[in-house]
C-alpha positions in Angstrom: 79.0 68.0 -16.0 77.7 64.1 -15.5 79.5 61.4 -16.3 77.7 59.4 -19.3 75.6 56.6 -18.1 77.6 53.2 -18.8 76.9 51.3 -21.7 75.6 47.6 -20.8 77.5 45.2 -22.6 74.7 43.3 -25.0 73.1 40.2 -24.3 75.1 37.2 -25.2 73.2 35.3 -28.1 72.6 31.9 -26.5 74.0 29.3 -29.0 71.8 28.1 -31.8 70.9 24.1 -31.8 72.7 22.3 -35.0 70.5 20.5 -37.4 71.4 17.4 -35.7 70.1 18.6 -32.4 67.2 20.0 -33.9 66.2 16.9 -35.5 66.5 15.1 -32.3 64.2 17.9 -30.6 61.9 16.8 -32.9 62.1 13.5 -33.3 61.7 13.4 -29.0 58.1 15.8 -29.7 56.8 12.9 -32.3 57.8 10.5 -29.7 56.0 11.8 -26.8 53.4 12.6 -28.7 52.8 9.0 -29.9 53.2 7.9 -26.1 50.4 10.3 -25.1 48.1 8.9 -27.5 49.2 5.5 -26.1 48.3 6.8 -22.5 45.7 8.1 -23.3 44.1 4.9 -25.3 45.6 3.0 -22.4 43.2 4.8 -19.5 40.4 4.6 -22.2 41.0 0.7 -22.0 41.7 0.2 -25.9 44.9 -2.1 -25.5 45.3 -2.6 -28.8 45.2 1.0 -29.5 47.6 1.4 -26.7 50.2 -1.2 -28.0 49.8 0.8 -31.5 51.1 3.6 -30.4 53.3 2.7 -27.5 55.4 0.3 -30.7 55.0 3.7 -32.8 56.8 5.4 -30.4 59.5 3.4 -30.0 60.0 2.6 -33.8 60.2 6.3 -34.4 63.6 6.1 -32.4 64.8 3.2 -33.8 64.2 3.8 -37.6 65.4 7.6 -37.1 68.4 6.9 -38.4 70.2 8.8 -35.6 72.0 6.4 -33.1 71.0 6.6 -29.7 74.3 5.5 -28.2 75.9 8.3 -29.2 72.8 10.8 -28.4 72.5 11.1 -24.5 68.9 13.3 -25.2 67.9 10.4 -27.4 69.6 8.0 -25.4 67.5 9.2 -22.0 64.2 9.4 -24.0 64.5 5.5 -25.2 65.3 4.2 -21.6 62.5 6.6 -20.1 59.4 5.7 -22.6 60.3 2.0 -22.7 60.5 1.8 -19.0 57.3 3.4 -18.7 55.6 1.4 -21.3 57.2 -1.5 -19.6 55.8 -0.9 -16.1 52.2 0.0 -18.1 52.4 -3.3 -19.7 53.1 -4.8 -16.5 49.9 -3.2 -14.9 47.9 -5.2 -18.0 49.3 -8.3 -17.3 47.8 -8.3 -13.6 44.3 -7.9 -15.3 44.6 -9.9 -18.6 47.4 -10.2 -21.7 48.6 -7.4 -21.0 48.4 -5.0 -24.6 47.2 -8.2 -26.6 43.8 -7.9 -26.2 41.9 -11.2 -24.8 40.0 -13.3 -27.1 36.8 -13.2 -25.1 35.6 -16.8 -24.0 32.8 -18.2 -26.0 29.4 -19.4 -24.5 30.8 -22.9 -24.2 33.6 -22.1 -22.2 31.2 -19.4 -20.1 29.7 -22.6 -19.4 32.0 -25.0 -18.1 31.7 -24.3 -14.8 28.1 -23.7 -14.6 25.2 -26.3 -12.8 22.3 -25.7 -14.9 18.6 -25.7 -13.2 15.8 -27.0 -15.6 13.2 -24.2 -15.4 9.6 -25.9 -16.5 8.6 -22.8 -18.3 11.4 -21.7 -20.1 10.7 -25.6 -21.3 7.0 -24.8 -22.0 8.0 -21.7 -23.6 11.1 -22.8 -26.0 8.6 -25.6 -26.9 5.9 -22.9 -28.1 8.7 -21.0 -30.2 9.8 -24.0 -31.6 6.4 -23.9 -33.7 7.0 -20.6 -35.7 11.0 -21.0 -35.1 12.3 -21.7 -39.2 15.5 -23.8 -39.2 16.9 -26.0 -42.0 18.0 -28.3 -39.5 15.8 -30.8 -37.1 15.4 -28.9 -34.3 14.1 -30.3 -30.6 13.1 -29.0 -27.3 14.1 -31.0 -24.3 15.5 -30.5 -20.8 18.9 -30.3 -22.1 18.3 -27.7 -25.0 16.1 -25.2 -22.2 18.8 -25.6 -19.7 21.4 -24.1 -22.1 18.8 -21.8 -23.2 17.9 -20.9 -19.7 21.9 -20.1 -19.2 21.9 -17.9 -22.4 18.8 -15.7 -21.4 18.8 -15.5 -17.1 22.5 -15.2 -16.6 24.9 -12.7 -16.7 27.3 -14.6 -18.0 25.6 -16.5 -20.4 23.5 -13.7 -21.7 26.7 -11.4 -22.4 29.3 -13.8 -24.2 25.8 -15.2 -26.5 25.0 -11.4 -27.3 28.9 -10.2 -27.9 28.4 -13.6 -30.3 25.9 -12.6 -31.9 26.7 -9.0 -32.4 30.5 -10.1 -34.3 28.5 -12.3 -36.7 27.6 -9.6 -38.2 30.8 -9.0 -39.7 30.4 -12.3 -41.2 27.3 -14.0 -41.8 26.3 -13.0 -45.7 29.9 -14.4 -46.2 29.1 -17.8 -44.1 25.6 -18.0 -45.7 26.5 -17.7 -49.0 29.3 -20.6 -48.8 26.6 -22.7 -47.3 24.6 -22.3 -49.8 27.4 -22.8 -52.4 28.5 -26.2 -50.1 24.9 -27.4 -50.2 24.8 -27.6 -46.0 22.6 -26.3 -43.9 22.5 -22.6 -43.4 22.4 -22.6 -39.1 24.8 -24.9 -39.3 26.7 -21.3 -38.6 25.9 -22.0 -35.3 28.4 -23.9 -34.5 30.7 -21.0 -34.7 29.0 -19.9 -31.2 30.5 -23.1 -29.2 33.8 -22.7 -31.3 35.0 -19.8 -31.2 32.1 -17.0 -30.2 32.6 -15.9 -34.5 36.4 -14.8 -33.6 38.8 -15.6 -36.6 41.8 -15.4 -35.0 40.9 -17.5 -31.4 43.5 -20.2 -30.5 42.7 -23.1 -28.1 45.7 -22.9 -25.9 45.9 -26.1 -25.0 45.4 -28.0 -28.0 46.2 -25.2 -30.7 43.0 -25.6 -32.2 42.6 -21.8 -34.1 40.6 -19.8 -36.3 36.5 -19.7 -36.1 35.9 -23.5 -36.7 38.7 -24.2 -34.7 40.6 -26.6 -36.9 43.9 -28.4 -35.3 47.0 -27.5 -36.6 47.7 -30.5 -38.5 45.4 -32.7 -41.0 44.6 -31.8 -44.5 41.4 -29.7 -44.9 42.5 -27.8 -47.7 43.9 -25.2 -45.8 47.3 -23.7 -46.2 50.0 -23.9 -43.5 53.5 -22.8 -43.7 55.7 -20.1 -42.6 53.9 -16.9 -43.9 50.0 -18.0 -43.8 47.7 -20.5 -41.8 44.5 -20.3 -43.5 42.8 -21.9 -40.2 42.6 -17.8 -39.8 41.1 -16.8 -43.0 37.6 -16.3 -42.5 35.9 -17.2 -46.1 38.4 -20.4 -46.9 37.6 -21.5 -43.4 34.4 -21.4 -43.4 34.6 -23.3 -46.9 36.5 -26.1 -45.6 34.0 -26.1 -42.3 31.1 -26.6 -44.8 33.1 -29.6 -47.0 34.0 -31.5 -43.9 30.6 -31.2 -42.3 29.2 -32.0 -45.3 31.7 -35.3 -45.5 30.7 -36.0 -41.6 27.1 -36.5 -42.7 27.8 -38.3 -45.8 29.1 -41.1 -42.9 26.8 -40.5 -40.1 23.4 -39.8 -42.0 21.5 -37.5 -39.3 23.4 -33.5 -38.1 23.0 -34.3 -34.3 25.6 -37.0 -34.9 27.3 -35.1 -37.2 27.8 -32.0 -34.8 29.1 -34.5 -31.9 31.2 -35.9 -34.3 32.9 -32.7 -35.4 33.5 -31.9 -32.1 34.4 -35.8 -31.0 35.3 -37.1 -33.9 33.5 -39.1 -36.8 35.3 -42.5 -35.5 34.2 -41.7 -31.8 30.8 -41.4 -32.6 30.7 -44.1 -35.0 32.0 -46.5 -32.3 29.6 -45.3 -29.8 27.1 -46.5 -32.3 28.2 -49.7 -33.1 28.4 -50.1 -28.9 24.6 -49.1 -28.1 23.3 -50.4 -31.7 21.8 -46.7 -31.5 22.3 -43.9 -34.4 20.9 -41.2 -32.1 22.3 -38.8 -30.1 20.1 -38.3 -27.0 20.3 -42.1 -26.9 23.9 -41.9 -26.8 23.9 -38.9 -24.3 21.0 -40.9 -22.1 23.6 -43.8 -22.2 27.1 -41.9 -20.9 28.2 -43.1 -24.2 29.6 -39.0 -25.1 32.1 -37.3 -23.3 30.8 -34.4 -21.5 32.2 -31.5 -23.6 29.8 -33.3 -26.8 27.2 -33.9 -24.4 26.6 -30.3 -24.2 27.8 -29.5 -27.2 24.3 -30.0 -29.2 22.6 -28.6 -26.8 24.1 -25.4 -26.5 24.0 -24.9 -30.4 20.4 -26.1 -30.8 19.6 -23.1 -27.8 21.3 -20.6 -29.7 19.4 -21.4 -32.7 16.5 -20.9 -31.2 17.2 -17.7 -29.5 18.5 -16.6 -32.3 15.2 -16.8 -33.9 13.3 -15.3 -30.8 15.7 -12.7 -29.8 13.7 -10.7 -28.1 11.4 -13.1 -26.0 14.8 -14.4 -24.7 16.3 -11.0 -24.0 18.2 -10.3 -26.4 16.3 -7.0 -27.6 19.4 -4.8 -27.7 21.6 -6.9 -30.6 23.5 -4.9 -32.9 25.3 -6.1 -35.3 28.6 -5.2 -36.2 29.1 -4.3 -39.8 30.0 -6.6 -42.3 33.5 -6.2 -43.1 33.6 -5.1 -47.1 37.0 -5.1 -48.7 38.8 -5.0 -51.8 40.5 -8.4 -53.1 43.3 -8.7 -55.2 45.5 -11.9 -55.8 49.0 -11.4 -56.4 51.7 -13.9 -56.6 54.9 -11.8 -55.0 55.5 -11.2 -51.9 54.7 -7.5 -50.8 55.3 -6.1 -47.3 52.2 -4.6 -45.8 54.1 -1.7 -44.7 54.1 -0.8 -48.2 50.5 -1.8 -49.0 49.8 0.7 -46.1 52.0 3.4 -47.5 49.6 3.1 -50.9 46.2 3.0 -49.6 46.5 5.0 -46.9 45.4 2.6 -44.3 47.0 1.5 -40.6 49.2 -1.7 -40.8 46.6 -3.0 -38.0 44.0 -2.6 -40.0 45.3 -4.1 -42.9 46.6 -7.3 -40.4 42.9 -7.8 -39.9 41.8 -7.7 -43.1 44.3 -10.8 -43.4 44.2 -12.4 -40.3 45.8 -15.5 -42.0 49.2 -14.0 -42.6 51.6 -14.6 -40.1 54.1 -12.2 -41.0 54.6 -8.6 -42.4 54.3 -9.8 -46.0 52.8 -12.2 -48.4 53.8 -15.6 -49.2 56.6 -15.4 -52.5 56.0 -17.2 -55.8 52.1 -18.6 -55.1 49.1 -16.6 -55.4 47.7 -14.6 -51.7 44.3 -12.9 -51.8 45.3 -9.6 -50.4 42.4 -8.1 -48.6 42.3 -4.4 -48.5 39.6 -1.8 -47.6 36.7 -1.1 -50.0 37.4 1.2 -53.1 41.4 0.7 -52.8 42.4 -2.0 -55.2 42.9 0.2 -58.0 45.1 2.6 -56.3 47.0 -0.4 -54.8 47.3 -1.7 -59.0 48.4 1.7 -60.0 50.7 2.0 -57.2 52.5 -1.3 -57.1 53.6 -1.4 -61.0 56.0 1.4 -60.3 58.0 -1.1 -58.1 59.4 -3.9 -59.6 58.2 -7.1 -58.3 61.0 -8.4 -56.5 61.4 -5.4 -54.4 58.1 -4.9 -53.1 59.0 -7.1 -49.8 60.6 -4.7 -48.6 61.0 -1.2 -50.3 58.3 1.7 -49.6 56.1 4.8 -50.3 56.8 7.9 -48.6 54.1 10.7 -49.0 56.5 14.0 -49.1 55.7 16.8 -46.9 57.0 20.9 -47.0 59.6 19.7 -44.6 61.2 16.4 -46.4 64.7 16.8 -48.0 65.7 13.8 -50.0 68.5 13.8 -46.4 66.0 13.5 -44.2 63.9 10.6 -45.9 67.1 8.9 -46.1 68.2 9.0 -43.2 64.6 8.3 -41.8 64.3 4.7 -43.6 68.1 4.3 -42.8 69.0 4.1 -47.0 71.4 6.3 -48.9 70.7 9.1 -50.2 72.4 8.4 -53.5 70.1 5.4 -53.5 67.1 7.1 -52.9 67.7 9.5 -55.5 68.5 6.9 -58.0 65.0 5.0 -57.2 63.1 7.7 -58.4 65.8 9.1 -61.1 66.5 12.6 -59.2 69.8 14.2 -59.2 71.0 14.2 -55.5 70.4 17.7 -54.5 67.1 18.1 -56.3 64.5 19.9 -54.1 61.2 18.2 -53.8 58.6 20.7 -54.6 56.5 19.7 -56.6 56.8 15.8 -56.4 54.0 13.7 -54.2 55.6 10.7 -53.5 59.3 8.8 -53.6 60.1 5.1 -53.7 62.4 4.4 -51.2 64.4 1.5 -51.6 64.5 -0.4 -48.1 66.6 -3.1 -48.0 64.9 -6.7 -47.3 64.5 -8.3 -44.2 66.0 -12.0 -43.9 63.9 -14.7 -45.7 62.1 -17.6 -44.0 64.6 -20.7 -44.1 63.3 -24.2 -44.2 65.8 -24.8 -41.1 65.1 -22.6 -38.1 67.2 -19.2 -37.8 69.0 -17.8 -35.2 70.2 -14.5 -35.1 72.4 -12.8 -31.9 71.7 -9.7 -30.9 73.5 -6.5 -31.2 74.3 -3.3 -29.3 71.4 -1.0 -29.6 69.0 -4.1 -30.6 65.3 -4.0 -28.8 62.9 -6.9 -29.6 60.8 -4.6 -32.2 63.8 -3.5 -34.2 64.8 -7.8 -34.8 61.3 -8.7 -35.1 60.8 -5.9 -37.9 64.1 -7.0 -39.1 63.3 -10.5 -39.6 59.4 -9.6 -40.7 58.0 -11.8 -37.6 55.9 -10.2 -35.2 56.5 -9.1 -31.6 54.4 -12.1 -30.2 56.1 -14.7 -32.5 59.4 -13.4 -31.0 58.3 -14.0 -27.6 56.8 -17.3 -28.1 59.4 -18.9 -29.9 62.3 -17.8 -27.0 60.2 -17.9 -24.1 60.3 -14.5 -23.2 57.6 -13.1 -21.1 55.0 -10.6 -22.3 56.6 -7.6 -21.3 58.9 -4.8 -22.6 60.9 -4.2 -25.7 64.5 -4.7 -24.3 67.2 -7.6 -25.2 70.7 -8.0 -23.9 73.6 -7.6 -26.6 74.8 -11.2 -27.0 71.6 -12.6 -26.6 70.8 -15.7 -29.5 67.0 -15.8 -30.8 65.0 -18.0 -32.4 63.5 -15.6 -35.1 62.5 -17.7 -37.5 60.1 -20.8 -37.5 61.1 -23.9 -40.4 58.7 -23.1 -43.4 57.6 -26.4 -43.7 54.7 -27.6 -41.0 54.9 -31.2 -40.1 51.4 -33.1 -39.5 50.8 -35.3 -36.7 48.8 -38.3 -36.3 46.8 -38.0 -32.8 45.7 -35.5 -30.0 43.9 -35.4 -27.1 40.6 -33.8 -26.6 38.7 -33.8 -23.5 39.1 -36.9 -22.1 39.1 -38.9 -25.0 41.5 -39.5 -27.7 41.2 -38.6 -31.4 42.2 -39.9 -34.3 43.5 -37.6 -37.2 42.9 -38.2 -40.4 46.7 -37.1 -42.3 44.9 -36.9 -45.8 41.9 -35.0 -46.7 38.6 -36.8 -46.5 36.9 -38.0 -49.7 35.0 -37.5 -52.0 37.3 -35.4 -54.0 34.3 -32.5 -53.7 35.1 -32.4 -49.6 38.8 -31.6 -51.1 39.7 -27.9 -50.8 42.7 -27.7 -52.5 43.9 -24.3 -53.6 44.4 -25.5 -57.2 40.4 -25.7 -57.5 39.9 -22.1 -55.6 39.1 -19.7 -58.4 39.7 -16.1 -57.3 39.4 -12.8 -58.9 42.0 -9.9 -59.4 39.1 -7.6 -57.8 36.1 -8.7 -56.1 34.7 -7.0 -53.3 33.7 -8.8 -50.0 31.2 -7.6 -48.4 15.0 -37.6 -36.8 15.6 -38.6 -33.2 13.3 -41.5 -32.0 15.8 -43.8 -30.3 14.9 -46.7 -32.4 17.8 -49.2 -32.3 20.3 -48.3 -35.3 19.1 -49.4 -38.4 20.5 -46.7 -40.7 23.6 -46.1 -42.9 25.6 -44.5 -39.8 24.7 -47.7 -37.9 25.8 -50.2 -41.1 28.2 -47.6 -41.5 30.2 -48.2 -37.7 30.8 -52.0 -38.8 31.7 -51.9 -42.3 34.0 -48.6 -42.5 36.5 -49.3 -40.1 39.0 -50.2 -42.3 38.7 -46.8 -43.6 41.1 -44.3 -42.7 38.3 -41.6 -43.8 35.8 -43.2 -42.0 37.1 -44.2 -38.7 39.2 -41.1 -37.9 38.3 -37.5 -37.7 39.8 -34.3 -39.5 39.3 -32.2 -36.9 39.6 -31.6 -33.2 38.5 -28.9 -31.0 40.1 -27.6 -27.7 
């Protein structure tokens, strides 16, 4: 008889992960994940995309609530994806700013380097348009106008940073028109936003500061707000407002636009003195004479082409113009200070998205205890009303939404915004072991990051500290970080022990001169009368919800000529509000 077959001794049942091991597998899929979408934005060329995600990668591990120390899985994953993004970053930098993307040069700095050749017909021609072009200022053809306009249409370069001007008006010019009209200037005066800043709100002169689309300087009072959480340099509409007062003032002084357009980019005083030099109040004299600096030399000229172009588009080549689409929002002014982390949570839209809506916040949240027009996108300001009341006001800088999903457990949302979960039950009056079927939304109760200080702040860093987690710590952005300690532009990592600058003083201190070009200005330190140039924010009236969608070279004889001898007593007069690169 045979032997029975022996029995095999089972399979041994491999171990089963513990929750905390689980969650860490997980947490390491939502992280690669978000650094595949950064790749793949990356090799798409969208850096800011790129930079998105890459941060959202490495935020996920660092607001997990698990600590990476003490995880070697979680541990290996952080030193692997911020190397990577490191040595990607790195890459950038040899072509450009690396994942900040490049404000594109604007037509005058295209320029700069360029020798322009007079063409006799596109003189001829531009001379013919001129006939049937409609302007509401005085416009003229001349050798100096059809050079510029010979740049914008035969050139490469010329003809791709006019057109990538023209195309981002879009997003603002019923805005700009409409405060023209309001202001009582000229409506293509908004052409001077083409030698400023090629219509980008958020362009900084880097070497004399000058920012936003008009380009004002940093210091001088144009009725624009500067301090720790906003400069209103960036804010597109109160801009453009003050633009439209000042130019308006410039005129009130000089009497005839040329002058007035070399004097915003000179300065009124300048001008005025190269007036009472000559004895003429005309521009082409003055540029004839050497009596303008070359930057204001061609700085007439190049907005009088693109005026003209812009009324002949196609006959100059510039047939394929599309406009970007105005940008539309929701406004609402509060007076509290909310984080927009939380204004994202409510209406459902990116942080980045919401950071240009408001390109003149400097920080993660409103200003406290004064009003903010908070932009959001179109249709949202009644979901962001009904949302915010259930948080009370003095929490809404830092505590948040969270949409719930079949997976939360009031643990897990703790632990993933780092509270309690005693806390977070209490927040939204739920019994600690309460399941959360049923139920939409929590409040989660984040504690605040540090307050601005009117003295400068230090902090030192910590084990486990990156340059994202102390920047969202202190509600200053990754850039601000870097600028302030002079770090360069790449990777998230910081030494334990390290002491950073991580807050700026929130008071801004004015300045009395700069240089520009290679002359000096004077700054006006008060705002330039009459009290309608003023744009102080005690006169802005705002809405809870609104949506947004001649030259004959006669010697002077005029008021800017009387003007230049009698005024220069006059601090208003003699010195100019506003400098440019």
């Amino acid at each position: 008889m045979a032997a029975p077959a022996p029995q095999q001794a089972p399979a041994p049942v491999p171990p089963q992960p513990s929750a905390t091991q689980q969650r860490v597998q997980t947490l390491i899929q939502q992280v690669e994940k978000a650094y595949a979408d950064g790749q793949a934005d990356y090799k798409k060329g969208d850096l800011g995309a790129a930079r998105s995600d890459f941060d959202h990668a490495v935020d996920l591990m660092l607001i997990s609530g698990v600590d990476i120390k003490s995880t070697p899985a979680l541990q290996d994953e952080f030193d692997r994806i911020v190397d990577q993004i490191n040595s990607l970053e790195m890459d950038a930098l040899k072509q450009g700013n690396g994942f900040t993307p490049k404000t594109e040069a604007t037509p005058a700095e295209a320029a700069s380097d360029v020798t322009f050749v007079v063409d006799p017909n596109i003189v001829a021609k531009a001379s013919a348009d001129l006939a049937t072009t409609k302007s509401d200022l005085p416009l003229v053809v001349n050798d100096y106008v059809a050079a510029y306009i010979n740049f914008f249409a035969n050139t490469t370069k010329g003809h791709n940073t006019l057109l990538h001007s023209f195309q981002r008006a879009g997003r603002y010019r019923s805005m700009i028109q409409r405060v023209m009209s309001e202001e009582g200037v000229p409506q293509d005066l908004i052409y001077l936003a083409v030698a400023e800043s090629g219509f980008q709100p958020r362009a900084v002169n880097a070497r004399s500061r000058a920012g936003g689309m008009w380009q004002f300087m940093p210091y001088g009072n144009y009725g624009l707000t500067r301090n720790g959480y906003v400069d209103e340099r960036f804010d597109p509409e109160k801009s453009t407002r003050a633009y439209a007062r000042y130019m308006k003032y410039i005129y009130s002084q000089l009497g005839d636009w040329y002058l007035s357009m070399a004097g915003y980019d000179w300065g009124t005083g300048n001008i005025q003195r190269a007036v009472e030099k000559t004895g003429y109040a005309d521009f082409w004299e003055l540029y004839k004479r050497n009596n303008l600096p070359g930057e204001t030399k061609n700085y007439v000229p190049e907005i009088l082409a693109a005026i003209i172009i812009a009324n002949h588009p196609t006959q100059y080549g510039f047939d394929e113009i599309t406009l970007d689409p105005p940008v539309l929002t929701d406004t609402v002014t509060i007076n509290y200070s909310a984080d927009l982390r939380l204004v994202s949570d409510i209406v459902g839209a990116p942080v980045d998205e919401l950071i240009a809506l408001n390109p003149s916040l400097l920080r993660l949240i409103t200003p406290p205890d004064t009003e903010f027009d908070l932009h959001l996108p179109a249709g949202t300001a009644a979901l962001f009303q009904e949302k915010i009341a259930a948080i009370p006001e003095s929490k809404r800088n830092s505590w948040r939404y969270h949409k719930v999903t079949p997976d939360d457990t009031l643990a897990s949302i703790a632990h993933t915004y780092s509270v309690s979960v005693s806390a977070l039950a209490g927040a939204n009056q739920l019994d600690q072991t309460a399941k959360l079927d049923g139920i939409e939304s929590l409040i989660v109760p984040v504690a605040p990051a540090a307050a601005p200080s009117a003295h400068t702040v230090y902090y030192t860093t910590r084990r486990g500290d990156s340059l994202v987690s102390v920047a969202d710590r202190f509600g200053v952005s990754l850039s601000q970080l870097r600028r302030w300690n002079k770090l360069s532009g790449a990777g998230v990592k910081i030494a334990a022990g390290r002491r950073l600058h991580v807050a700026e003083p929130s008071l801004v201190r004015t300045s009395s001169h700069t240089r520009h070009g290679k002359g000096t200005r004077e700054i006006a330190s008060t705002a330039p009368e009459p009290s309608s140039t003023s744009h102080s924010s005690q006169s802005r009236t705002s809405s809870a919800h609104r949506s947004r969608t001649s030259h004959s070279g006669k010697p002077a004889s005029s008021k800017a000529a009387h003007r230049a001898g009698s005024a220069k007593h006059s601090s208003h007069t003699t010195s100019s509000a506003h400098a440019q690169k």
